[in-house]
VOPAGU-2260 file (C-alpha; in pm, 1 decimal, decimal comma):
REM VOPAGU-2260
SITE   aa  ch    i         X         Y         Z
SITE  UNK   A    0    4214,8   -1996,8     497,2
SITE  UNK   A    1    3818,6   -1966,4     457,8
SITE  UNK   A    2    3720,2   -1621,0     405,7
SITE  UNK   A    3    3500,5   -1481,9     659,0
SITE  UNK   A    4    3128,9   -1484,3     595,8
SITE  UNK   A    5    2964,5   -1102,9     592,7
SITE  UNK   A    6    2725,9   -1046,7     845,3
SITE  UNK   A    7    2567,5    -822,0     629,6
SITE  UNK   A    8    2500,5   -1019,9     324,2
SITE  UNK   A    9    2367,0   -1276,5     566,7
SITE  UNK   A   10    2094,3    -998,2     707,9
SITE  UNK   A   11    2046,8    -955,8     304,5
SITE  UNK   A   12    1941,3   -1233,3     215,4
SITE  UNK   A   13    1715,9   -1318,7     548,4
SITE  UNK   A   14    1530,8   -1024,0     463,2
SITE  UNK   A   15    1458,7   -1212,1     120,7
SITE  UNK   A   16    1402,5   -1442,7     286,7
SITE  UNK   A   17    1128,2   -1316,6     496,5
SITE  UNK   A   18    1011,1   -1069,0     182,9
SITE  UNK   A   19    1004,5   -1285,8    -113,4
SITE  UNK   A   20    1127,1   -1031,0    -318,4
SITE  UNK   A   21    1470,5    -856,2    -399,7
SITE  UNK   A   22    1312,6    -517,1    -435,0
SITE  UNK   A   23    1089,0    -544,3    -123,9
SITE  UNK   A   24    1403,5    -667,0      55,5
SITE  UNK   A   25    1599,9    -346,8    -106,5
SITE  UNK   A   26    1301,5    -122,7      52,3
SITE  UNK   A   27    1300,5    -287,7     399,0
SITE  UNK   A   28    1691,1    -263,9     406,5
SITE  UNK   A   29    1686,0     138,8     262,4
SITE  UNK   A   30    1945,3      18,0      27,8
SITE  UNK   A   31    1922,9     -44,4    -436,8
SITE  UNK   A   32    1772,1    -352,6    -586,4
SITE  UNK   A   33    2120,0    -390,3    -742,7
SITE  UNK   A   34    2337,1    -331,2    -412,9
SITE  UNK   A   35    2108,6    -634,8    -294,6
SITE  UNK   A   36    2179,2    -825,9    -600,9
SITE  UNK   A   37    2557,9    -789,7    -501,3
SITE  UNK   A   38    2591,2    -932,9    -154,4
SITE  UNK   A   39    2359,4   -1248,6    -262,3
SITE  UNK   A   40    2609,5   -1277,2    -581,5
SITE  UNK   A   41    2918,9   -1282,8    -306,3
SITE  UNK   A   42    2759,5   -1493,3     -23,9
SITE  UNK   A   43    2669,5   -1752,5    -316,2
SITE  UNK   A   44    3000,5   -1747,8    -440,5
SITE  UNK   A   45    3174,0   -1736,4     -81,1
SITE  UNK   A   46    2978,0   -2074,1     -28,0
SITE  UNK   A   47    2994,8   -2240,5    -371,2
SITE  UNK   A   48    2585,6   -2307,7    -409,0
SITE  UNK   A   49    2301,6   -2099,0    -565,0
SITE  UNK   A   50    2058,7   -1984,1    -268,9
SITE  UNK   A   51    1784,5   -1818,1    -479,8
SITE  UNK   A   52    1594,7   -1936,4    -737,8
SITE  UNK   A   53    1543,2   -1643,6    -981,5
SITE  UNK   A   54    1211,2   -1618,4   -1206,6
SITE  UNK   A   55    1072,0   -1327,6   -1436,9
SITE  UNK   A   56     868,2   -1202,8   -1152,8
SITE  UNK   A   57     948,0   -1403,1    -840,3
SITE  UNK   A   58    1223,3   -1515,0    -654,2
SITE  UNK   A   59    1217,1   -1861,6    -439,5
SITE  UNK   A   60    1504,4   -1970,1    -196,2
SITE  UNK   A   61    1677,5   -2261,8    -336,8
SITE  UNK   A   62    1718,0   -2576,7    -138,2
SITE  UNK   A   63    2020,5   -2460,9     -32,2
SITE  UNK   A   64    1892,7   -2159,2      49,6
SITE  UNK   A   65    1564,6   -2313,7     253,3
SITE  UNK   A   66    1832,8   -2460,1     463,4
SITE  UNK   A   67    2002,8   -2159,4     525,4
SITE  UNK   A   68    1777,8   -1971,8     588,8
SITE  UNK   A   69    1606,2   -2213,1     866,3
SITE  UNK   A   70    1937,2   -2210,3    1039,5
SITE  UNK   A   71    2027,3   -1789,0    1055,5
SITE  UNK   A   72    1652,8   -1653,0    1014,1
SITE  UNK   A   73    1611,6   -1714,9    1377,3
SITE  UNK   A   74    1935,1   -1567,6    1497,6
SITE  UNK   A   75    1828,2   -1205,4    1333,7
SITE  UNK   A   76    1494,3   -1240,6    1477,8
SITE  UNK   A   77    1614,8   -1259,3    1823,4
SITE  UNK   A   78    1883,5    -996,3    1738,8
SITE  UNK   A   79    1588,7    -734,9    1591,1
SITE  UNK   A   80    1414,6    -838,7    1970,5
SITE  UNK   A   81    1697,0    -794,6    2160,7
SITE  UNK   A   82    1743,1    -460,9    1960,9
SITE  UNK   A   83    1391,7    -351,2    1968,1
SITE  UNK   A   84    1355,5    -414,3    2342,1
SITE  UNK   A   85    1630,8    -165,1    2397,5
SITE  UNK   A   86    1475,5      74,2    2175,3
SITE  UNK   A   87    1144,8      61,5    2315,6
SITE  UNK   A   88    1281,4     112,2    2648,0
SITE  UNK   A   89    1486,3     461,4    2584,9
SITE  UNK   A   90    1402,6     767,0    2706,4
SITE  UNK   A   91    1196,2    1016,9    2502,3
SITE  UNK   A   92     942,5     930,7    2276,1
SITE  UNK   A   93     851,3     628,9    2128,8
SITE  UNK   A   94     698,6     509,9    1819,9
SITE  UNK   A   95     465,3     227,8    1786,7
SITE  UNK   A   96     360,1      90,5    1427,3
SITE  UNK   A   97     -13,8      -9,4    1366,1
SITE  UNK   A   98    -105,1    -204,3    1095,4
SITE  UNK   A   99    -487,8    -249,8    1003,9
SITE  UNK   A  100    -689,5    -243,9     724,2
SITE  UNK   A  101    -810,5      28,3     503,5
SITE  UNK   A  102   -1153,5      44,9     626,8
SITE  UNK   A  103   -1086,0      -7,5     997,3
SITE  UNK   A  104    -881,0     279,0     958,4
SITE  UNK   A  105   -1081,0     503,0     837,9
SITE  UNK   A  106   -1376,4     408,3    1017,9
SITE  UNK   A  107   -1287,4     300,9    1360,4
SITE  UNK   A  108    -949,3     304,7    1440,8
SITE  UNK   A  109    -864,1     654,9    1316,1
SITE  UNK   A  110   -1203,2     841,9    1538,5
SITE  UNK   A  111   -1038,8     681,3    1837,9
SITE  UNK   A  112    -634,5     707,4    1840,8
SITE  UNK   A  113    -702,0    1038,7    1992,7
SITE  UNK   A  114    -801,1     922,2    2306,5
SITE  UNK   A  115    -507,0     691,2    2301,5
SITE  UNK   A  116    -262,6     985,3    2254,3
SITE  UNK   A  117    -416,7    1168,1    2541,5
SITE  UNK   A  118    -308,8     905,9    2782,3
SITE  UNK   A  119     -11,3     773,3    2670,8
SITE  UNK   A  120     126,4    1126,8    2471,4
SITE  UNK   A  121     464,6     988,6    2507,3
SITE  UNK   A  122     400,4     716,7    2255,7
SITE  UNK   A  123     380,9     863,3    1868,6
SITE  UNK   A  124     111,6     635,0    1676,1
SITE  UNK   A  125     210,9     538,7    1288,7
SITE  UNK   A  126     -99,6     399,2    1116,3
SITE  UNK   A  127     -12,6     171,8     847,5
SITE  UNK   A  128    -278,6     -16,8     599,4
SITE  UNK   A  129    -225,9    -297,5     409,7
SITE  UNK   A  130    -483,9    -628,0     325,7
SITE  UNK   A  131    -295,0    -925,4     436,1
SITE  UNK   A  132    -174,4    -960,2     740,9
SITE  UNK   A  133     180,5    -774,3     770,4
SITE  UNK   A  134     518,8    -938,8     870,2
SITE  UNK   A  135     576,2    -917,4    1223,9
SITE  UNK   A  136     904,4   -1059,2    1229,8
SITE  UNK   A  137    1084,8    -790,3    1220,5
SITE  UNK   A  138     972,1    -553,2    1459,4
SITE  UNK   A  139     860,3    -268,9    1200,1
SITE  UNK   A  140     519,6    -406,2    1236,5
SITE  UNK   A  141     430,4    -390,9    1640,2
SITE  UNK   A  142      53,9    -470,6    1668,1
SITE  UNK   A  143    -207,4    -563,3    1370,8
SITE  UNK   A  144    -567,7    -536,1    1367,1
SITE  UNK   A  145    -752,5    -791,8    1134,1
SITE  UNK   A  146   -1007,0   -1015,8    1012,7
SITE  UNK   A  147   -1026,2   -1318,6     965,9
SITE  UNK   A  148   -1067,6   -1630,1    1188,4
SITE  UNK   A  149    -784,8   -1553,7    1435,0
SITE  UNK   A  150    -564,4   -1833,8    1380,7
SITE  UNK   A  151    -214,9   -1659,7    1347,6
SITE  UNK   A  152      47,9   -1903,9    1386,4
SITE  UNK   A  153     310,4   -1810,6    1597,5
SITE  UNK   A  154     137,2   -1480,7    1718,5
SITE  UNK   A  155    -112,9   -1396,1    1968,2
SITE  UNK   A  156    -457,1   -1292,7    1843,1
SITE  UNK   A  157    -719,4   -1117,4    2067,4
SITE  UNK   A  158   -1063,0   -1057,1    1996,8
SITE  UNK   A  159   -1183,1    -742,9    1935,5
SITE  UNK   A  160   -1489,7    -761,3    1824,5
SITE  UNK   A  161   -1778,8    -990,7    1519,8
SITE  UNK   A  162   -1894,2    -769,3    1303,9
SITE  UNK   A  163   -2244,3    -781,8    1127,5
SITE  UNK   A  164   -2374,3    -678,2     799,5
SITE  UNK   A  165   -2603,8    -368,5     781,1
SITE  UNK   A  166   -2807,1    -274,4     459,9
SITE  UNK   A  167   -2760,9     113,9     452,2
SITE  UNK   A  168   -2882,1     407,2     283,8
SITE  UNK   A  169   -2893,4     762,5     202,1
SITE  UNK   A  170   -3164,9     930,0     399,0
SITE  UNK   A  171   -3241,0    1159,1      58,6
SITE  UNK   A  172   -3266,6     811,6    -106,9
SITE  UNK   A  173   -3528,9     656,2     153,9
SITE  UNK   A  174   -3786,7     975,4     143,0
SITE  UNK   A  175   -4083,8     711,4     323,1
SITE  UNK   A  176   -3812,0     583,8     592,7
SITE  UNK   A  177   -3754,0     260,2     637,1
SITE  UNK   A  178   -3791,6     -27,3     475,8
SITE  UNK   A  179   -4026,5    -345,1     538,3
SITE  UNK   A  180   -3898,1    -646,0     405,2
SITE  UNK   A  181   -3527,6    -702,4     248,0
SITE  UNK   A  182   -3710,8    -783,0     -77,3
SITE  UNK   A  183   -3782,9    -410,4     -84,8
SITE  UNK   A  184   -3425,3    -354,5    -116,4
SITE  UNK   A  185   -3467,1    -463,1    -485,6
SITE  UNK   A  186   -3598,0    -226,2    -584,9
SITE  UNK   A  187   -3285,1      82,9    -546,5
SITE  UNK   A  188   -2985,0      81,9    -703,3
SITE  UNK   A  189   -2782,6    -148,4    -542,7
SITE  UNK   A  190   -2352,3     -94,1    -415,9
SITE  UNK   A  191   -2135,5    -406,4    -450,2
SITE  UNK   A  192   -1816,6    -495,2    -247,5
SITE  UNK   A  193   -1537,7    -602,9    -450,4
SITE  UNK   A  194   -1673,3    -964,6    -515,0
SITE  UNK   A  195   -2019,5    -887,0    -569,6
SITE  UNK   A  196   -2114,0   -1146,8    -263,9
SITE  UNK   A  197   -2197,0    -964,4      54,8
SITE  UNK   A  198   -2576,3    -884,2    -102,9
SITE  UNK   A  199   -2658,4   -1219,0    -288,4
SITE  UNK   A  200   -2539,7   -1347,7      61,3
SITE  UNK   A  201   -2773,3   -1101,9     278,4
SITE  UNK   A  202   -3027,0   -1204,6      71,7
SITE  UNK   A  203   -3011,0   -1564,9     103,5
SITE  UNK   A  204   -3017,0   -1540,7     531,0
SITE  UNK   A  205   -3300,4   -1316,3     516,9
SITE  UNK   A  206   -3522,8   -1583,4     318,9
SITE  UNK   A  207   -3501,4   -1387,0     -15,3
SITE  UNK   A  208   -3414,5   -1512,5    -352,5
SITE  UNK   A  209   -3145,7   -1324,1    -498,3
SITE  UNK   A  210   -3226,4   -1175,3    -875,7
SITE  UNK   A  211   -2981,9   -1068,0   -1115,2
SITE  UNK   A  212   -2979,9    -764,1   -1006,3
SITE  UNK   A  213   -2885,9    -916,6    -678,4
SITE  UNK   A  214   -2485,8    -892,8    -804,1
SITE  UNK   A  215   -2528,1    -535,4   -1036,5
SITE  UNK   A  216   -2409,7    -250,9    -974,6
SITE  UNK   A  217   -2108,4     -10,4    -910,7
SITE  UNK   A  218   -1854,0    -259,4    -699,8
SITE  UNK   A  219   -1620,5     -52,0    -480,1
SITE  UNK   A  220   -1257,3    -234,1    -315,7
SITE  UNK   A  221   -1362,0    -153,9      72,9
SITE  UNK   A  222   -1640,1    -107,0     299,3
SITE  UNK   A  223   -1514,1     288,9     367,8
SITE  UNK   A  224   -1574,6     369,2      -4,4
SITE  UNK   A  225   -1861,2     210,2     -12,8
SITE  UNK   A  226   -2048,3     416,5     274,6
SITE  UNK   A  227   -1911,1     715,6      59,9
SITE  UNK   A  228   -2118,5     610,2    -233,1
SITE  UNK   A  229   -2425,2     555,4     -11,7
SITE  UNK   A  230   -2372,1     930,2      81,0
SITE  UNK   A  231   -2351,9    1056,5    -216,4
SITE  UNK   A  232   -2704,2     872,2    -244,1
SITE  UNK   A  233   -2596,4     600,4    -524,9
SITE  UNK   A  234   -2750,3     343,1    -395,7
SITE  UNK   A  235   -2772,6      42,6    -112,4
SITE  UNK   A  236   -2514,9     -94,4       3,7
SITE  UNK   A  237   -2406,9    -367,1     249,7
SITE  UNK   A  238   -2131,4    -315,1     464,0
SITE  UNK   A  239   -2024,9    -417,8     814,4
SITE  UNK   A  240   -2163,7    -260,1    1114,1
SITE  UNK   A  241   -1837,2    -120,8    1298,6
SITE  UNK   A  242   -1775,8      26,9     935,8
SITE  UNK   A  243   -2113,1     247,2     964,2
SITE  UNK   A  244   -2153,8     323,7    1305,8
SITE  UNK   A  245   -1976,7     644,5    1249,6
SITE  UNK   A  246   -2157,7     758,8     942,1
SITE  UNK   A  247   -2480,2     633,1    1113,3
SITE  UNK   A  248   -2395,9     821,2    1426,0
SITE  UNK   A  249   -2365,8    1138,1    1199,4
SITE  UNK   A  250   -2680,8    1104,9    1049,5
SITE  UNK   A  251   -2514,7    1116,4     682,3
SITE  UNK   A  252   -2650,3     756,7     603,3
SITE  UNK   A  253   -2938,7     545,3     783,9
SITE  UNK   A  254   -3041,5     209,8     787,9
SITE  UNK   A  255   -3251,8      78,7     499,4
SITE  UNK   A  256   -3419,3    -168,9     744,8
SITE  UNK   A  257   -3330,4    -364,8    1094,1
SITE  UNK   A  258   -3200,0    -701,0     981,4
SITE  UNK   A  259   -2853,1    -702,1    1056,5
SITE  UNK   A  260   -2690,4   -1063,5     973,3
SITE  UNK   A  261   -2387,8   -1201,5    1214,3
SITE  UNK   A  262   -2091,2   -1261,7    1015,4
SITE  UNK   A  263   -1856,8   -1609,6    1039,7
SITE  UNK   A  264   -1516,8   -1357,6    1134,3
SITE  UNK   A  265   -1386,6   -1179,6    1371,1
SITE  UNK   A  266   -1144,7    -864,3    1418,2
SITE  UNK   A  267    -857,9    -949,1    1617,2
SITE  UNK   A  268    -560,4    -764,9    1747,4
SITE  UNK   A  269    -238,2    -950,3    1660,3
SITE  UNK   A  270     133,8    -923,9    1857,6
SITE  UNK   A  271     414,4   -1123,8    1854,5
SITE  UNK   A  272     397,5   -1340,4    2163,5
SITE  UNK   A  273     774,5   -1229,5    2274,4
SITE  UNK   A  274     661,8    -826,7    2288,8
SITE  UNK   A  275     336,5    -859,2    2438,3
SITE  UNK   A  276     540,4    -696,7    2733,3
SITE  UNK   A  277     687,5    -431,9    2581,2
SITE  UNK   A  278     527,0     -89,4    2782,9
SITE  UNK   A  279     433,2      65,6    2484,3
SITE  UNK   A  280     250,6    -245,9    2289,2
SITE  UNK   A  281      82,6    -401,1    2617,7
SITE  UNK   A  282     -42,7       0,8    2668,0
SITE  UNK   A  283    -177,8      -7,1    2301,6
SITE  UNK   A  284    -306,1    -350,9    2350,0
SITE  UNK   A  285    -501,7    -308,8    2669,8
SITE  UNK   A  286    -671,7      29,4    2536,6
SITE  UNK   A  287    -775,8    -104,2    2198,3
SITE  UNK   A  288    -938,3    -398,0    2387,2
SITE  UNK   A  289   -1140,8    -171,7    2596,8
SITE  UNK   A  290   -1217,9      51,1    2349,0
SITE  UNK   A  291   -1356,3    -258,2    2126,4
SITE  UNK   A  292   -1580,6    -430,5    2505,7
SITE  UNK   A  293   -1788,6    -117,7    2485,6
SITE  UNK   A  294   -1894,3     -85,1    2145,5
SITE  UNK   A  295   -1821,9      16,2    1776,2
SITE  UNK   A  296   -1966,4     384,7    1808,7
SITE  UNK   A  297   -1705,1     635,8    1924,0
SITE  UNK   A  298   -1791,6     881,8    2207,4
């Protein structure tokens, strides 16, 4: 007789499936690398094949496992819906996971979520950051806010808002005010995003050719340490305009000159297209939207 196959070794290795990685998997799962290691060794041997394809750093599904996983990957999703669903819907509070980016947080999202709290103070917020886009497929993740072009396969992407790039300063750094041509910017110090583009870029729309000195300069990772170099008066820097509005609000930085430039993304608010009716999601959805139709400064 054919030995049962463990439910739980099957929700294993789906959730290496979905992670790429034993250890995330292990994380995800609140259980040891090696405990994971375990029920892929016994489902491989309880079906005779190899299902992952183990490298130094990496580890791949094997054909085997591709097919495998095609077939059950979609039973646990609907199970973790089914699940969630019921969750959502209990009594007491409830907890909804946001994940954005580093800089939205910081400079949008995180001035606003109290006015979300205030109406809905039954729902606790969990702000999350990451860069890439998180997986959704689980239900730990249950809106994102990001940027890119909004094509999300499989999910349902919203448009918050296009940002635009603003050249920004220190007012101690800009003692005459303003500046009156973008050439002028030349002639400060200059702050560089991580790949040393957004200013060579700027440049070019405004007419100007770029110089060397176009790409030097201290380069920082995101837009919200970038604004704190500006106020610590290092320099110029470009960042995006729903980044600034708060620090230009304040006062604590200005702008170097009025020539914002449009930029080619958007920021979108992402949900899977099966919770979009959960209470707490479509509340969280419906606020951010208005908060993003009238404008990127807080009030």
């Amino acid at each position: 007789m054919t030995s049962p196959v463990s439910f739980g070794a099957l929700r294993t290795f789906v959730e290496i499936g979905r992670q790429g990685s034993i250890k995330r998997a292990a994380q995800e799962l609140n259980v040891t690398p090696g405990a994971v290691s375990q029920q892929i060794k016994a489902l491989e041997a309880r079906f005779g094949v190899q299902l992952l394809e183990r490298g130094n750093r990496e580890v791949k599904l094997s054909a085997h496992g591709l097919r495998l996983f095609g077939e059950v990957a979609p039973a646990f999703t609907q199970i973790d819906a089914a699940v969630q669903l019921l969750d959502d819907r209990r009594p007491g509070p409830r907890s909804l996971v946001v994940s954005t980016t580093p800089s939205l947080a910081a400079c949008w999202l995180a001035p606003r979520i109290g006015r979300f709290t205030a109406q809905h103070p039954d729902i606790e917020i969990q702000i999350e950051t990451s860069v890439q886009l998180a997986d959704m497929t689980g239900g730990a993740v249950d809106v994102a806010i990001r940027h890119g072009s909004g094509n999300y396969p499989g999910l349902n992407a919203a448009l918050l808002f296009i940002p635009q790039l603003v050249a920004v300063a220190s007012p101690s750094l800009l003692i005459d005010g303003p500046l009156s041509h973008p050439a002028d910017c030349l002639r400060y110090p200059l702050l560089q995003d991580r790949d040393r583009a957004d200013w060579p870029t700027w440049f070019e729309l405004h007419g100007v050719k770029p110089t060397r000195n176009a790409r030097k300069g201290p380069s920082y990772a995101d837009d919200a340490l970038l604004i704190q170099g500006v106020i610590a008066g290092q320099g110029l820097a470009i960042v995006r305009d729903v980044y600034a509005a708060l620090a230009l609000d304040a006062g604590s930085i200005v702008l170097a000159l009025d020539a914002p430039v449009p930029t080619s993304a958007g920021y979108f608010v992402v949900v899977q297209p099966g919770r979009m009716t959960v209470p707490k999601i479509a509340a969280f959805r419906r606020w951010i939207l208005s908060e993003a139709s009238v404008g990127i400064k807080p009030t």
